[in-house]
PQR file of N, CA, C, O and H, with PARSE charges and radii, in Angstrom:
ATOM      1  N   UNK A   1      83.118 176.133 131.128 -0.4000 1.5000
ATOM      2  CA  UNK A   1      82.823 177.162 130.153 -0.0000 2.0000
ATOM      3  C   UNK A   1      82.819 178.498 130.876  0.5500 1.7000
ATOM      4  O   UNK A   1      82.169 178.573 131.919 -0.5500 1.4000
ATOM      5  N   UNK A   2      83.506 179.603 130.409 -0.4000 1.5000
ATOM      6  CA  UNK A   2      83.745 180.498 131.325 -0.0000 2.0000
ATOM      7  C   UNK A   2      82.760 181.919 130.530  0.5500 1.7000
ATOM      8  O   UNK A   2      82.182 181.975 129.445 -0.5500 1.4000
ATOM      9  H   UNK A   2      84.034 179.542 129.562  0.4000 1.0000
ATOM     10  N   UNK A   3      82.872 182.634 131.315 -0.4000 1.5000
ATOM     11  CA  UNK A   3      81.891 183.762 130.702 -0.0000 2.0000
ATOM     12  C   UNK A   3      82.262 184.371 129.390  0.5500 1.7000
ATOM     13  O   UNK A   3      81.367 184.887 128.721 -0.5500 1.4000
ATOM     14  H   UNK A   3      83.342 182.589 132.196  0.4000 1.0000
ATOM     15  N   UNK A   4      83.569 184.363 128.928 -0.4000 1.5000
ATOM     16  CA  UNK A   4      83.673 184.978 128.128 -0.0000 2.0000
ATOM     17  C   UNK A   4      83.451 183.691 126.599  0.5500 1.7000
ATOM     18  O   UNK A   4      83.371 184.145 125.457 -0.5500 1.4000
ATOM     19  H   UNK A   4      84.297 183.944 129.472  0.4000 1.0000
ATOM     20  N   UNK A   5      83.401 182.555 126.791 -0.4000 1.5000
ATOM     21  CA  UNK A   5      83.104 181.553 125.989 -0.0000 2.0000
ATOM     22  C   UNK A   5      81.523 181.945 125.367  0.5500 1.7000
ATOM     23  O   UNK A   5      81.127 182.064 124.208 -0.5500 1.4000
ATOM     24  H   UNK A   5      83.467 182.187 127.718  0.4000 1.0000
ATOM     25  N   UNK A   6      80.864 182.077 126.621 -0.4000 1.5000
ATOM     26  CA  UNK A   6      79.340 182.120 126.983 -0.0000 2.0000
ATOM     27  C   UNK A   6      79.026 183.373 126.007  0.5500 1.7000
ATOM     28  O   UNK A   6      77.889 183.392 125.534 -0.5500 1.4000
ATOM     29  H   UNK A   6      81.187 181.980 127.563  0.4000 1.0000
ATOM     30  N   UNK A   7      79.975 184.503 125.626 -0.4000 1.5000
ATOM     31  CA  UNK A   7      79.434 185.766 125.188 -0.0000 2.0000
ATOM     32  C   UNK A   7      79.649 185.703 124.165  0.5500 1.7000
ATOM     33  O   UNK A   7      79.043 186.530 123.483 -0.5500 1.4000
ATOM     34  H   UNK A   7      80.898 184.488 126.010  0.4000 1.0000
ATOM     35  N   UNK A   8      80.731 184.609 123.305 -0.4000 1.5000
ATOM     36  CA  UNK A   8      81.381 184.250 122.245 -0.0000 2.0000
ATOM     37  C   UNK A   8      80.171 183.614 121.585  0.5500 1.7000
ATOM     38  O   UNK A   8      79.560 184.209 120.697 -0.5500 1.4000
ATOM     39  H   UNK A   8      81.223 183.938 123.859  0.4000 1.0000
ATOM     40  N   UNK A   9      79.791 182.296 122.054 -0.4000 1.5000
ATOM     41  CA  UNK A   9      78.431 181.745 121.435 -0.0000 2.0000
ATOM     42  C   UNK A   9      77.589 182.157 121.412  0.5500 1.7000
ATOM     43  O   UNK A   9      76.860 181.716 120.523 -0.5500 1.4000
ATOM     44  H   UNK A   9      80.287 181.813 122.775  0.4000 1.0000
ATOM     45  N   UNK A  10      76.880 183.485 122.460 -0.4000 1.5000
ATOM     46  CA  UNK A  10      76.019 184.389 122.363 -0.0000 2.0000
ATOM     47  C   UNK A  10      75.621 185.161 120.755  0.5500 1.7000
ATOM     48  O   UNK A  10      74.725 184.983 119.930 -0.5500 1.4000
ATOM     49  H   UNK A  10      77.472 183.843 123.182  0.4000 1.0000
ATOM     50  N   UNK A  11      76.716 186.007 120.845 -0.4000 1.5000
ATOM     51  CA  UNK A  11      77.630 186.523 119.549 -0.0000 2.0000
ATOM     52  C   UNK A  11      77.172 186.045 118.198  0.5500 1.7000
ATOM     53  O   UNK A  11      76.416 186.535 117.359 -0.5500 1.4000
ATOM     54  H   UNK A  11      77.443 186.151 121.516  0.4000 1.0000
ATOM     55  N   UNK A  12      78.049 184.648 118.270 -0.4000 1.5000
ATOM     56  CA  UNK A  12      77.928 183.433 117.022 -0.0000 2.0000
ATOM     57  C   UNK A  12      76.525 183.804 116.663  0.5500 1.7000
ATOM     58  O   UNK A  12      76.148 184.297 115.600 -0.5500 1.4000
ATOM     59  H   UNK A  12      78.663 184.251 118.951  0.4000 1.0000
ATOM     60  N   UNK A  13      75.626 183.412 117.979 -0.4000 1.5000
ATOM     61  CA  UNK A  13      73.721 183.169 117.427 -0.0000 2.0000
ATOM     62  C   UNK A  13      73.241 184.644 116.883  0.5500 1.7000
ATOM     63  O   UNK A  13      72.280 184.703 116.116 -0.5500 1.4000
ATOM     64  H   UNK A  13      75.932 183.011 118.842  0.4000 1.0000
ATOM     65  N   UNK A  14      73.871 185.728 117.260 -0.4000 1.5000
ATOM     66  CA  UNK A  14      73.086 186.655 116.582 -0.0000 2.0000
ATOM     67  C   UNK A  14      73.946 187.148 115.406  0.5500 1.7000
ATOM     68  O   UNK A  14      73.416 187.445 114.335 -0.5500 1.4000
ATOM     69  H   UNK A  14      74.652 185.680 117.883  0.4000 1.0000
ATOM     70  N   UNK A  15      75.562 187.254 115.646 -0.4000 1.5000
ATOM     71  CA  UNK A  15      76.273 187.597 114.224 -0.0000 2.0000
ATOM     72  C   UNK A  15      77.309 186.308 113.982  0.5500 1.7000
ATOM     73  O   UNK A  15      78.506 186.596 114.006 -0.5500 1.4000
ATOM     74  H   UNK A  15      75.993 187.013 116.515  0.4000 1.0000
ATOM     75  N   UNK A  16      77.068 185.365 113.826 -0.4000 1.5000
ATOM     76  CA  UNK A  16      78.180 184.148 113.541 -0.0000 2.0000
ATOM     77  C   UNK A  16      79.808 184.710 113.446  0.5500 1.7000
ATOM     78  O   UNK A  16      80.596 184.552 114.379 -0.5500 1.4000
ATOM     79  H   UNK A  16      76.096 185.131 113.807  0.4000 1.0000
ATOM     80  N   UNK A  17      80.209 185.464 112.020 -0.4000 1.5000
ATOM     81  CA  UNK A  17      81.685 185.766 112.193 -0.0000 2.0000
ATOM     82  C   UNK A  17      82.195 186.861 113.232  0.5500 1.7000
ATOM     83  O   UNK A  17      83.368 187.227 113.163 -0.5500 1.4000
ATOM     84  H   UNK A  17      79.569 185.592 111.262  0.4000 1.0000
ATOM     85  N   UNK A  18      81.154 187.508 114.401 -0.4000 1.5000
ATOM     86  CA  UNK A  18      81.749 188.298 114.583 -0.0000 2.0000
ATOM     87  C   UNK A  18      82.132 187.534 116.320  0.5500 1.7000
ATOM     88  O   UNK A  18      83.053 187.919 117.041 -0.5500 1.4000
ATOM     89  H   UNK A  18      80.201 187.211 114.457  0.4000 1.0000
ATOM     90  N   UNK A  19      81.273 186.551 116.617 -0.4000 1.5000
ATOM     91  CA  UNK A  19      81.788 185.412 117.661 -0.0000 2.0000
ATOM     92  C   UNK A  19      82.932 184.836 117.034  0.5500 1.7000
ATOM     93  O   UNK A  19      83.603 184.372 117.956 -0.5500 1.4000
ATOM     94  H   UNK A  19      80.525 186.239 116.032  0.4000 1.0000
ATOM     95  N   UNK A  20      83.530 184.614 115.905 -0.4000 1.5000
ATOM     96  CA  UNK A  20      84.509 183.870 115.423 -0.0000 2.0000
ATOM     97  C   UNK A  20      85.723 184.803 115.443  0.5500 1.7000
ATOM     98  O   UNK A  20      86.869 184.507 115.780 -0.5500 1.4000
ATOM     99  H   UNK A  20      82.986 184.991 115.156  0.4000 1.0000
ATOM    100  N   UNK A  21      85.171 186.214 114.939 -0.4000 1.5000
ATOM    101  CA  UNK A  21      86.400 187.049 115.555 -0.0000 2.0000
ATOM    102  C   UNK A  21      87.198 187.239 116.241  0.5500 1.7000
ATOM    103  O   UNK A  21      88.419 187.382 116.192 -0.5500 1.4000
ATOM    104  H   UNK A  21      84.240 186.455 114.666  0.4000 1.0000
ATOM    105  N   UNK A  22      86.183 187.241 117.195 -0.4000 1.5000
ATOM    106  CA  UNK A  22      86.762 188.116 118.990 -0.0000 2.0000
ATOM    107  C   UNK A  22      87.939 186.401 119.070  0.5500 1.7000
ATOM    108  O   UNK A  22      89.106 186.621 119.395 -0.5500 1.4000
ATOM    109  H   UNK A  22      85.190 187.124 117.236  0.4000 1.0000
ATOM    110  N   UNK A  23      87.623 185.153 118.831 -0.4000 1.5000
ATOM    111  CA  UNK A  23      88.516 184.431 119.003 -0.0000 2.0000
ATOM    112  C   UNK A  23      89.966 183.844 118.053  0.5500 1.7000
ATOM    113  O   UNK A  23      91.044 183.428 118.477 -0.5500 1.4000
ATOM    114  H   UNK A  23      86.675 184.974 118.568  0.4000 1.0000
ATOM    115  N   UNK A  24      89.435 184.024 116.530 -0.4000 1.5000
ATOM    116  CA  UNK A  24      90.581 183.754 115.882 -0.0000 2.0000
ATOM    117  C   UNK A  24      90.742 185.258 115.118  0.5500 1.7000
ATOM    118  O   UNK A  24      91.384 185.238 114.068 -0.5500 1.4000
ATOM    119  H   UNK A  24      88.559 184.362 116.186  0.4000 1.0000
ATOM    120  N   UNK A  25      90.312 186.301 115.481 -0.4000 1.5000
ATOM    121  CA  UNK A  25      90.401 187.263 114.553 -0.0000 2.0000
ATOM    122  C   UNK A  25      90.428 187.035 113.455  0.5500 1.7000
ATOM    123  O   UNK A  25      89.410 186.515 112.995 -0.5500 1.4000
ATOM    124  H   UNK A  25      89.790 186.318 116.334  0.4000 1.0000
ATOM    125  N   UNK A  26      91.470 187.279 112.611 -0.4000 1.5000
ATOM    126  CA  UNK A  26      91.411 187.721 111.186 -0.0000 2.0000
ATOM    127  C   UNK A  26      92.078 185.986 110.331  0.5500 1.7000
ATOM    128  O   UNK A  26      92.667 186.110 109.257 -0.5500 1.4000
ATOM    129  H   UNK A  26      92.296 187.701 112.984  0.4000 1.0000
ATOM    130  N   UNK A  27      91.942 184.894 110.782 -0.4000 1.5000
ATOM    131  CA  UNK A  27      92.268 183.711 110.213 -0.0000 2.0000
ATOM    132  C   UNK A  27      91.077 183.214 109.725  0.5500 1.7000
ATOM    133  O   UNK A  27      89.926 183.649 109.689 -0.5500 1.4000
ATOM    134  H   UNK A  27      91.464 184.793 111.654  0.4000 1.0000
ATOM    135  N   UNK A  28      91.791 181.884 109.241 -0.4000 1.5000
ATOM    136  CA  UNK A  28      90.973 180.873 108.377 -0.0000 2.0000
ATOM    137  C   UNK A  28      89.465 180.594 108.811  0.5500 1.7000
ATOM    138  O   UNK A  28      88.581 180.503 107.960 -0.5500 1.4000
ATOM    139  H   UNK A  28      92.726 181.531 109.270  0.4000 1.0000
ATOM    140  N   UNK A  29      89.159 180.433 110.466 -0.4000 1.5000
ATOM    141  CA  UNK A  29      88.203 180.317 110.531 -0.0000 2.0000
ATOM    142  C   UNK A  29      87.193 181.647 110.807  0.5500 1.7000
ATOM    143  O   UNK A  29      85.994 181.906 110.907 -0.5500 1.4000
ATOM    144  H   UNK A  29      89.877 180.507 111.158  0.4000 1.0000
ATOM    145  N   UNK A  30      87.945 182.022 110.838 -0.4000 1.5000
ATOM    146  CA  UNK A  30      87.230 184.100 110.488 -0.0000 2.0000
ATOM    147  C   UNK A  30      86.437 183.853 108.725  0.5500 1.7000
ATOM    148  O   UNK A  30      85.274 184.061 108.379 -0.5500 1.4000
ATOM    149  H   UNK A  30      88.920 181.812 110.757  0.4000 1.0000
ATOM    150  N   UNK A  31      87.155 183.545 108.231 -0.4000 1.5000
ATOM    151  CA  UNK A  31      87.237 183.820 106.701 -0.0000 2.0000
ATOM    152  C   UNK A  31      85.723 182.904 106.345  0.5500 1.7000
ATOM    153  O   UNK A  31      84.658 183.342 105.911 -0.5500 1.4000
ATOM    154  H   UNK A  31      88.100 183.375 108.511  0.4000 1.0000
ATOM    155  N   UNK A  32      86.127 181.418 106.732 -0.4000 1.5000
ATOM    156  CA  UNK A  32      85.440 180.047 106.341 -0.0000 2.0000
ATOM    157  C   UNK A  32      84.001 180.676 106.867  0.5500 1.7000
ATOM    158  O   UNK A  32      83.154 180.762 105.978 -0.5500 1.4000
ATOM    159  H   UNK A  32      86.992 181.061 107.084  0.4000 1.0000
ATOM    160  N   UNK A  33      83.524 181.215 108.435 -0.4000 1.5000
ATOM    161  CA  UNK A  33      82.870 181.566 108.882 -0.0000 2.0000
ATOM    162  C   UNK A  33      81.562 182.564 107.969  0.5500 1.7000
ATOM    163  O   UNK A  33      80.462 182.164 107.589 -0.5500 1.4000
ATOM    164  H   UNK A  33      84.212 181.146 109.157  0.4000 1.0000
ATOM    165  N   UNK A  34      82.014 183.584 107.859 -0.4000 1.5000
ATOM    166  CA  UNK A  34      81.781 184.547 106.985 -0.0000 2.0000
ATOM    167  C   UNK A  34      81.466 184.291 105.322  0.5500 1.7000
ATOM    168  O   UNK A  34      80.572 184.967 104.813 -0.5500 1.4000
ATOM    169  H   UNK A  34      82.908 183.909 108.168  0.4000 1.0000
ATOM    170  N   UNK A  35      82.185 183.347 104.520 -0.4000 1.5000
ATOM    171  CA  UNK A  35      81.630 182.848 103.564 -0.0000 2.0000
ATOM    172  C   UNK A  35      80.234 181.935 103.859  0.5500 1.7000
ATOM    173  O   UNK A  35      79.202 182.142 103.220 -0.5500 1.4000
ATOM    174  H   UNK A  35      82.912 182.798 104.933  0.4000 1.0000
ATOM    175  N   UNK A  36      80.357 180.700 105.111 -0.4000 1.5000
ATOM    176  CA  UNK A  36      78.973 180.461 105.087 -0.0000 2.0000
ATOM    177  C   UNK A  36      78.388 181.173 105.365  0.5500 1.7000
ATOM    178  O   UNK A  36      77.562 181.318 104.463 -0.5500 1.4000
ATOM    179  H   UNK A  36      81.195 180.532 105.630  0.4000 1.0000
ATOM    180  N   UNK A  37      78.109 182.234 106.586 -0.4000 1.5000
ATOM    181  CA  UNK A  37      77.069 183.297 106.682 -0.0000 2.0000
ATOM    182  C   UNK A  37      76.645 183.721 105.169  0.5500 1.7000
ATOM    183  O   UNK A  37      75.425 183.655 105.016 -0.5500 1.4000
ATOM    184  H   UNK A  37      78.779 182.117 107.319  0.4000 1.0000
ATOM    185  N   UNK A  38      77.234 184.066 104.224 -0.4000 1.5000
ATOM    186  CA  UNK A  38      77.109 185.037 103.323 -0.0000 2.0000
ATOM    187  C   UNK A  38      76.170 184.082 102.594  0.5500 1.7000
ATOM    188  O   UNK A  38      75.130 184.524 102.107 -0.5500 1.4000
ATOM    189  H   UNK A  38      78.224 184.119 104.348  0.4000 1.0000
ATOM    190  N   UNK A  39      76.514 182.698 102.490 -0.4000 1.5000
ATOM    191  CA  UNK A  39      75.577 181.381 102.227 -0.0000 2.0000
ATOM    192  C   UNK A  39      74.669 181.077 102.546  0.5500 1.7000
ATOM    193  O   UNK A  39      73.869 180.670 101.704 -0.5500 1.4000
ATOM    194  H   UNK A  39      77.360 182.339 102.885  0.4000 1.0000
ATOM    195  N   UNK A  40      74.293 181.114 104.000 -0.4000 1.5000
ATOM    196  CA  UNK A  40      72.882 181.169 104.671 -0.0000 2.0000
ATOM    197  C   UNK A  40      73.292 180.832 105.616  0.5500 1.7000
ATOM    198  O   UNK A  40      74.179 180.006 105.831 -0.5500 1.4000
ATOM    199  H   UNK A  40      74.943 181.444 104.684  0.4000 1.0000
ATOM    200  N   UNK A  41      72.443 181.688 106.587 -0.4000 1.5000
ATOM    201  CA  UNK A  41      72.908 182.335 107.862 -0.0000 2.0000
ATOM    202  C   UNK A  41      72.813 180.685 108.965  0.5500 1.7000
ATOM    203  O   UNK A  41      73.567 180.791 109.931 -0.5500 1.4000
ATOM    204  H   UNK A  41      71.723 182.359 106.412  0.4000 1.0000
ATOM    205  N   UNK A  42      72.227 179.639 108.935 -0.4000 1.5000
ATOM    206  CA  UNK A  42      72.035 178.763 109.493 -0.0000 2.0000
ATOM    207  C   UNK A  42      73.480 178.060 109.542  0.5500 1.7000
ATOM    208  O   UNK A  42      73.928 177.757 110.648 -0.5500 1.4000
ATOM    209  H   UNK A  42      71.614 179.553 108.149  0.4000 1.0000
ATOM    210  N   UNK A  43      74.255 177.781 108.336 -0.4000 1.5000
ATOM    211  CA  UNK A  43      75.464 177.243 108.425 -0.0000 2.0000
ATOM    212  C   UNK A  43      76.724 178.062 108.905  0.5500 1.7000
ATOM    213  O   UNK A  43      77.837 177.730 109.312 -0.5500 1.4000
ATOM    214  H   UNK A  43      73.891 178.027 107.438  0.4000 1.0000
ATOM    215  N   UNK A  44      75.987 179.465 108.655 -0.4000 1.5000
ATOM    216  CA  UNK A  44      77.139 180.402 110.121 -0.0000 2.0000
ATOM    217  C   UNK A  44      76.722 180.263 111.040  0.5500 1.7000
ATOM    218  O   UNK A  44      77.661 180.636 111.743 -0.5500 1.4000
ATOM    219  H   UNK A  44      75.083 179.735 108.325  0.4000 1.0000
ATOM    220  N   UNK A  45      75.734 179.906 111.901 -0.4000 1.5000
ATOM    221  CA  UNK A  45      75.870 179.421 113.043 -0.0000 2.0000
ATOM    222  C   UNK A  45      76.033 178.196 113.467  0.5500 1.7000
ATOM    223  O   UNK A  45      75.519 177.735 114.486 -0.5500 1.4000
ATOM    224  H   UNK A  45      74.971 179.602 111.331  0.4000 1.0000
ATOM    225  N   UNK A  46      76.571 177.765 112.899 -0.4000 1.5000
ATOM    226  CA  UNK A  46      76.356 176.322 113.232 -0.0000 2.0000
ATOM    227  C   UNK A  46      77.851 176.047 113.213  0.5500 1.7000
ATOM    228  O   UNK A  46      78.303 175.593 114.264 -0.5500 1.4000
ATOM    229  H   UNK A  46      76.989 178.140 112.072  0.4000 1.0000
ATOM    230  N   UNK A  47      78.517 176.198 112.424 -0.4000 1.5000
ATOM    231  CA  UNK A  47      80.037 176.335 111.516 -0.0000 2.0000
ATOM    232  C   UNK A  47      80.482 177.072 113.323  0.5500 1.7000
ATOM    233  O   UNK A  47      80.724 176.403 114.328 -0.5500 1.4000
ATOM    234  H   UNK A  47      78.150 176.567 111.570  0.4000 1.0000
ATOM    235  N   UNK A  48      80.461 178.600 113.204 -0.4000 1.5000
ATOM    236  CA  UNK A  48      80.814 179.866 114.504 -0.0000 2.0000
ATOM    237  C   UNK A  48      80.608 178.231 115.936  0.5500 1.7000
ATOM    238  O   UNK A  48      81.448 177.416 116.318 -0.5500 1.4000
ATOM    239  H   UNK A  48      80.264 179.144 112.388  0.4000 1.0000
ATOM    240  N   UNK A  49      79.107 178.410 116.315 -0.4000 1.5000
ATOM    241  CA  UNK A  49      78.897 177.332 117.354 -0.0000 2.0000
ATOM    242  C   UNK A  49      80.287 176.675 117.765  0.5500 1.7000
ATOM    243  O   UNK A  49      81.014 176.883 118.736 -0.5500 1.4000
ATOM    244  H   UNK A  49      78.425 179.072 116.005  0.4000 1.0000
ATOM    245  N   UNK A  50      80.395 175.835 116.716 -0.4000 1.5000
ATOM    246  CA  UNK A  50      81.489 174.247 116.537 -0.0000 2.0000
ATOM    247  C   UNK A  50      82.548 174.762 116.828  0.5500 1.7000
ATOM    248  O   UNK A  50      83.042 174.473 117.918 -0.5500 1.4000
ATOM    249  H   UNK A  50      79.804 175.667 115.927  0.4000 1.0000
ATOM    250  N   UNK A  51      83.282 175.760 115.870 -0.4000 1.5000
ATOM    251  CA  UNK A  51      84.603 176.136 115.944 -0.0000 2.0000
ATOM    252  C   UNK A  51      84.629 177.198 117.604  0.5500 1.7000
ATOM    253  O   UNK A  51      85.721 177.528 118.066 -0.5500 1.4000
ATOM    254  H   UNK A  51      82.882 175.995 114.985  0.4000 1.0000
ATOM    255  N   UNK A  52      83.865 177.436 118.014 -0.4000 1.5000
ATOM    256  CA  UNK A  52      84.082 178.210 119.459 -0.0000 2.0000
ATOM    257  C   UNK A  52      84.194 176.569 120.668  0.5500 1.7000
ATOM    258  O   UNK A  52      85.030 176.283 121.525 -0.5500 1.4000
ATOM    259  H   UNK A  52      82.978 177.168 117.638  0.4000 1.0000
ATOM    260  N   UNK A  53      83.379 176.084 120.355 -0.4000 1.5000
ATOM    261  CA  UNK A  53      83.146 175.429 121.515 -0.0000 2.0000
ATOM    262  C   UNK A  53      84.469 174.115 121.515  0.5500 1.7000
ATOM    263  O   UNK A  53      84.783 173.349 122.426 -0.5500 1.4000
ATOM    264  H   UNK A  53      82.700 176.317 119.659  0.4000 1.0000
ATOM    265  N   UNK A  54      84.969 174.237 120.273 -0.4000 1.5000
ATOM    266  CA  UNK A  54      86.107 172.662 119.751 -0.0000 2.0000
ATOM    267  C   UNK A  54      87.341 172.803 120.770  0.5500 1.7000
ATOM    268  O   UNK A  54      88.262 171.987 120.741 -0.5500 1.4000
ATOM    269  H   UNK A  54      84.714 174.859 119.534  0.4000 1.0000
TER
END
């Protein structure tokens, strides 16, 4: 796991889509991300988490 992974999941825990950004930018899991946040913030992190670390 390299540092910039490490700043990605950092990210995820305090803004979920915006850790999902910096890696898929503006795609599907940008999008998917951001609808759960908007859902409750527990399943954006959790959702962000998974899809960084997969």
């Amino acid at each position: 796991m390299g540092s910039a992974t490490f700043l990605e999941i950092i990210l995820a825990i305090i803004l979920p889509p915006l850790g999902v950004f910096l890696r898929y930018e503006c795609k599907t899991e940008f999008w998917i991300c951001l609808l759960l946040t908007i859902f409750g913030y527990l399943p954006g992190i959790i959702y962000a988490v998974y899809v960084i670390t997969k």
